[in-house]
C-alpha positions as CSV (number, residue, x, y, z in Angstrom):
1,X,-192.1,60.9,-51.4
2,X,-194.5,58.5,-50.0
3,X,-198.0,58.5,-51.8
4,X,-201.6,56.9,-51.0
5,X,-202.8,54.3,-53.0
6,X,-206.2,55.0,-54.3
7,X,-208.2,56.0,-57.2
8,X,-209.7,58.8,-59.1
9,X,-212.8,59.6,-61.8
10,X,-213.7,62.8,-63.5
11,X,-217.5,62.4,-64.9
12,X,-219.5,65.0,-66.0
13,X,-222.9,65.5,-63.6
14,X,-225.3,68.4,-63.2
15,X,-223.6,70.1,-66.5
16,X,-219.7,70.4,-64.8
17,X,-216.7,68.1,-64.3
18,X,-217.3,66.3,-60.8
19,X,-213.9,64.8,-59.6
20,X,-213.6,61.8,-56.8
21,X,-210.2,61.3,-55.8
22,X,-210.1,58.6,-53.1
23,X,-206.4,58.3,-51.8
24,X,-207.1,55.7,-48.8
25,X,-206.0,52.0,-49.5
26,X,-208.8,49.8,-50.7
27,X,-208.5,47.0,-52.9
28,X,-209.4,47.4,-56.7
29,X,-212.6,45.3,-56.0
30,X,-214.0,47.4,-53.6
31,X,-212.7,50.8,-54.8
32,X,-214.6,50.8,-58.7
33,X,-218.2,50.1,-57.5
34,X,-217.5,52.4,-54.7
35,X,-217.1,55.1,-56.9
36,X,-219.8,53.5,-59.2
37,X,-221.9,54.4,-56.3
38,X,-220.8,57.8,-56.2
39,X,-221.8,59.3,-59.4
40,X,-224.3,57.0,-59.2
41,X,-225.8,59.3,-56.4
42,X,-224.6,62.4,-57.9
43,X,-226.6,61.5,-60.8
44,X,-229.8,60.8,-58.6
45,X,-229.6,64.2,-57.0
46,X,-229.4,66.1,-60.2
47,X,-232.4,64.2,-61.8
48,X,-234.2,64.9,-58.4
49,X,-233.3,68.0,-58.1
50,X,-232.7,70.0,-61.2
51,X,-234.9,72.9,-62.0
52,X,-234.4,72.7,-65.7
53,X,-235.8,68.8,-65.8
54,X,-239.2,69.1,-66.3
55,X,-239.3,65.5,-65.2
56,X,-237.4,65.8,-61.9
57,X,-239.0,66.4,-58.5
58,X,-238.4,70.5,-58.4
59,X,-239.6,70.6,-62.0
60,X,-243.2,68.8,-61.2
61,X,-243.7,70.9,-58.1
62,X,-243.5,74.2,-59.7
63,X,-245.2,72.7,-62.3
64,X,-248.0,71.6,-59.8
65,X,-247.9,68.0,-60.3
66,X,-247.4,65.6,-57.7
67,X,-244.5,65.0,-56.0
68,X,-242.8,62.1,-54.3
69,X,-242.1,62.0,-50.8
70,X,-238.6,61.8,-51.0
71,X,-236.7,62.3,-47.7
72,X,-234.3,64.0,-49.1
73,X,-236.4,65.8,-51.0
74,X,-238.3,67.5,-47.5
75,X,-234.4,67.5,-46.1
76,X,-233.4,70.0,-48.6
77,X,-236.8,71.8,-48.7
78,X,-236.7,72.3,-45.1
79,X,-232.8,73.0,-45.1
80,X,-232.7,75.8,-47.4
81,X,-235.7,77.5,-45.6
82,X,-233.5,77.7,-42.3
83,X,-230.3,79.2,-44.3
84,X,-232.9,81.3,-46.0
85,X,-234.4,82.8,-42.3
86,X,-230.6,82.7,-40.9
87,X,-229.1,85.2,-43.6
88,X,-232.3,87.1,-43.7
89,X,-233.6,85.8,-47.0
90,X,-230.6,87.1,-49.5
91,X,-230.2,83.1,-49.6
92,X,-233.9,82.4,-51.2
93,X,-234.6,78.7,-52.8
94,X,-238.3,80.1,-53.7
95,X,-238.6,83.4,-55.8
96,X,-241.5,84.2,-57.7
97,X,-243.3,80.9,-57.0
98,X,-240.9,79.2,-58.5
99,X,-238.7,76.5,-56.0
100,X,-234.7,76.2,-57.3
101,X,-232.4,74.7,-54.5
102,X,-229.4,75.3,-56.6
103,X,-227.7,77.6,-54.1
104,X,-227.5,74.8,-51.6
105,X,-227.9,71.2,-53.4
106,X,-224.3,70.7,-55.2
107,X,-222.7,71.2,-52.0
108,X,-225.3,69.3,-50.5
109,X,-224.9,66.1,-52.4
110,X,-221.0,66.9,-52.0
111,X,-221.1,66.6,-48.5
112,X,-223.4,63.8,-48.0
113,X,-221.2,61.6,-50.7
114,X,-218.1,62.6,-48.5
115,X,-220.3,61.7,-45.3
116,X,-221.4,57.9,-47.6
117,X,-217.6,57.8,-48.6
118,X,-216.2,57.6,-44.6
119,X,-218.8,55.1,-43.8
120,X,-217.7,53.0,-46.3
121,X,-213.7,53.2,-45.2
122,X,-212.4,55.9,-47.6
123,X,-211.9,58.6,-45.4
124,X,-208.8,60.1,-47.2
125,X,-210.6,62.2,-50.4
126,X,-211.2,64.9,-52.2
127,X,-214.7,65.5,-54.2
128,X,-214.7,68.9,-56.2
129,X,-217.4,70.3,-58.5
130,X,-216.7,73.9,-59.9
131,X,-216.0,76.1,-57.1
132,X,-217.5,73.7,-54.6
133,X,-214.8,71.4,-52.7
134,X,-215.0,68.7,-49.7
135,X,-211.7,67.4,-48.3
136,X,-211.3,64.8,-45.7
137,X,-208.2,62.5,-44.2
138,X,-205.3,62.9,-45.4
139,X,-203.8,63.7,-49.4
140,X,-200.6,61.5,-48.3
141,X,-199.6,59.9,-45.1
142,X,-199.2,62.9,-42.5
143,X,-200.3,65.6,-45.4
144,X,-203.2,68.0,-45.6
145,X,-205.2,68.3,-48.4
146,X,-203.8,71.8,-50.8
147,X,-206.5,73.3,-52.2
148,X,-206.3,76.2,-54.5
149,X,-208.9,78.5,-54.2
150,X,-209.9,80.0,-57.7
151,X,-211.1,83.7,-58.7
152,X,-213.7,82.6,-61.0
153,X,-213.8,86.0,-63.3
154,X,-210.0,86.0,-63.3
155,X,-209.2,82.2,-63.1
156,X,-206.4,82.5,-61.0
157,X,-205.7,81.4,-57.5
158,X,-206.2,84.0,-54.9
159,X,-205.7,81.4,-51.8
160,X,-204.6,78.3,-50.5
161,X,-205.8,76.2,-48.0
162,X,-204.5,73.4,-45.8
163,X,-206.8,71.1,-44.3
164,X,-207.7,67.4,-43.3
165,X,-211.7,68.1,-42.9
166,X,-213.0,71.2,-44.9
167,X,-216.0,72.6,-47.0
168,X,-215.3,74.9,-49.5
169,X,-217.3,76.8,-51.4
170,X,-216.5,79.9,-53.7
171,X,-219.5,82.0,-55.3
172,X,-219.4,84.6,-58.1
173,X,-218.4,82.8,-61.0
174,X,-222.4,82.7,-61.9
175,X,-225.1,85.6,-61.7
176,X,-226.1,85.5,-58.4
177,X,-229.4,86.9,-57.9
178,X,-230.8,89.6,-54.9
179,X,-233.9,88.5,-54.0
180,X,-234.6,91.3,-51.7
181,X,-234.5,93.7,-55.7
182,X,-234.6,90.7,-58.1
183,X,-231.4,92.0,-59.7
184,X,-228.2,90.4,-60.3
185,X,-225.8,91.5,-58.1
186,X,-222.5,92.7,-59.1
187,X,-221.0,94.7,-56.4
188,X,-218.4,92.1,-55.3
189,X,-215.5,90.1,-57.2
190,X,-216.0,86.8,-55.3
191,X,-217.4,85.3,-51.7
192,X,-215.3,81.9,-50.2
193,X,-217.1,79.7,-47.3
194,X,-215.1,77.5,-45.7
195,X,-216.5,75.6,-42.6
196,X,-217.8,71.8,-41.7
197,X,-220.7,71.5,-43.8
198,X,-220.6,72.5,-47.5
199,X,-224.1,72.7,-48.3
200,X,-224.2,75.1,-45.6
201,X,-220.8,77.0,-47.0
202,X,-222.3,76.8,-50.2
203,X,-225.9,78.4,-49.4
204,X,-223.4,81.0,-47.1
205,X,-221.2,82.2,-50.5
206,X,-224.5,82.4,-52.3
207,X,-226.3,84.8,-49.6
208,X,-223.0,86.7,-48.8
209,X,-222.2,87.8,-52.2
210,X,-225.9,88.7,-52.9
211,X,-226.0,90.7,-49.9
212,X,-223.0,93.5,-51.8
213,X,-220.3,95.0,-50.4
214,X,-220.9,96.4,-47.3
215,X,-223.3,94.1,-45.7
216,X,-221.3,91.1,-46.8
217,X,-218.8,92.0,-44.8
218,X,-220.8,92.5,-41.5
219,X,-222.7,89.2,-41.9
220,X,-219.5,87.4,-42.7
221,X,-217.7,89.2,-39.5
222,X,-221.0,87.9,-37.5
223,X,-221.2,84.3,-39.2
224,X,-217.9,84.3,-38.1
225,X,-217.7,85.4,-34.5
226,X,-220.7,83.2,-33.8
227,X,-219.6,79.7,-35.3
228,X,-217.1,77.9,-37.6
229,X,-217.5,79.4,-41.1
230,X,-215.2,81.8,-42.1
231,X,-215.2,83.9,-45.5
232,X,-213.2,85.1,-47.7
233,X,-214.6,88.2,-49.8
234,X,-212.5,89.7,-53.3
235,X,-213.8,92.7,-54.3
236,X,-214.6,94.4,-57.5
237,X,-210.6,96.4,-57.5
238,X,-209.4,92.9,-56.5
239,X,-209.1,93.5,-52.3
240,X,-209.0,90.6,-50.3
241,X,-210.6,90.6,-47.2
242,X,-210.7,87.7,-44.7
243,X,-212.3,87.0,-41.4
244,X,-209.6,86.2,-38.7
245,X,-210.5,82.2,-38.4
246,X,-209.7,82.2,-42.4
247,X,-205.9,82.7,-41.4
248,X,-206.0,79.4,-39.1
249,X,-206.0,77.1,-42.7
250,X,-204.1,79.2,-44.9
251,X,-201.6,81.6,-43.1
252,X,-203.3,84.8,-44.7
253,X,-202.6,88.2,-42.6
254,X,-205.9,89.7,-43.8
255,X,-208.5,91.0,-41.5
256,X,-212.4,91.8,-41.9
257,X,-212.7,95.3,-40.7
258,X,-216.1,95.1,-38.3
């Protein structure tokens, strides 16, 4: 079988494993500061961006202290309070005062290091972080990326998917918040994004499993009639239920009932 040259790195960033596995050919010289760079950035967006860091960016402005003007910073800000108005605020990056992008930033800084990673003529990779995964090129010459996606209260693989440009992004394997009640929301098993952007996928799993059972699955029917993400919802007795576009990456039969 014919394989892709490349290169790979597992480093531990914003408390997980974070994997880069760059398959396109690019000399040894240029591939180990490229993925330098990588975690490099990964690591700038967690100590901008962490909640918990009481010297980070999100930790000085709910503590009231001055903040930089990072673009980024007002990017994310500014993102997460259209995905907040869009899915009629069961996504929510301010509660109680209190700002915490998490929802939205890991798949954020996913997607924009797979964005940085093209430009820099390694379009053939895979970047995962827990349940959040960005494919794009090719895993081999002529071969879509196989990604397993992961019940995370069962561990075991419910789906997969074949792509060559995909966002992924699974949520339930954390409490997941209803900011409508303030409770933790338990009514479903699992909620899977996939579509073009996954920050946007990401901040999608996050509203569409707080929303519960039955109005998960008409937002995710909507989401899906109106544009390119598609969902994949487990419940609690283990049901699978897709949206029809979920079936054009992995061959499922399933259907979301309207």
């Amino acid at each position: 079988m014919t394989i892709f040259p490349g290169s790979a790195r597992v480093e531990m960033v914003m408390g997980m494993p974070v994997s880069v596995d760059i398959r396109t050919a690019l000399p040894a010289r240029e591939m180990t500061p490229l993925l330098d760079d990588a975690f490099s950035w990964l690591r700038w967006v967690d100590d901008t961006f962490s909640p918990v860091r009481e010297d980070s960016q999100i930790g000085r402005l709910n503590r009231g202290q001055t903040i930089k003007q990072i673009p980024e910073l007002i990017e994310v800000l500014h993102r997460c309070d259209e995905i907040s108005q869009a899915t009629d605020g069961y996504f929510e990056a301010r509660i109680n005062g209190l700002t915490d992008p998490s929802g939205y930033i890991k798949g954020w800084a996913l997607e924009r290091l797979s964005r940085a990673l093209v430009n820099a003529g390694a379009g053939d990779h895979r970047i995962s972080a827990g349940e959040d995964i960005r494919v794009r090129g090719s895993a081999a010459p002529g071969k879509r990326w196989r990604v397993g996606i992961r019940d995370p209260r069962k561990d075991v693989i419910r789906k997969v998917v074949f792509a060559h440009d995909l966002g992924i992004a699974t949520s339930g394997g954390a409490a997941v918040v209803n900011p409508h009640t303030g409770t933790v929301e338990e009514g479903l098993g699992s909620v899977t994004v996939i579509g073009p952007d996954l920050g946007v996928a990401d901040a999608y799993a996050t509203a569409i499993y707080a929303m519960g059972p039955m109005l998960a699955r008409r937002f995710a029917a909507d989401l899906a009639a109106a544009g390119p993400y598609q969902t994949m919802i487990i419940t609690r007795d283990g049901q699978e239920i897709s949206t029809p576009g979920f079936a054009q990456y992995s061959g499922s039969e399933a259907r979301l009932a309207g």
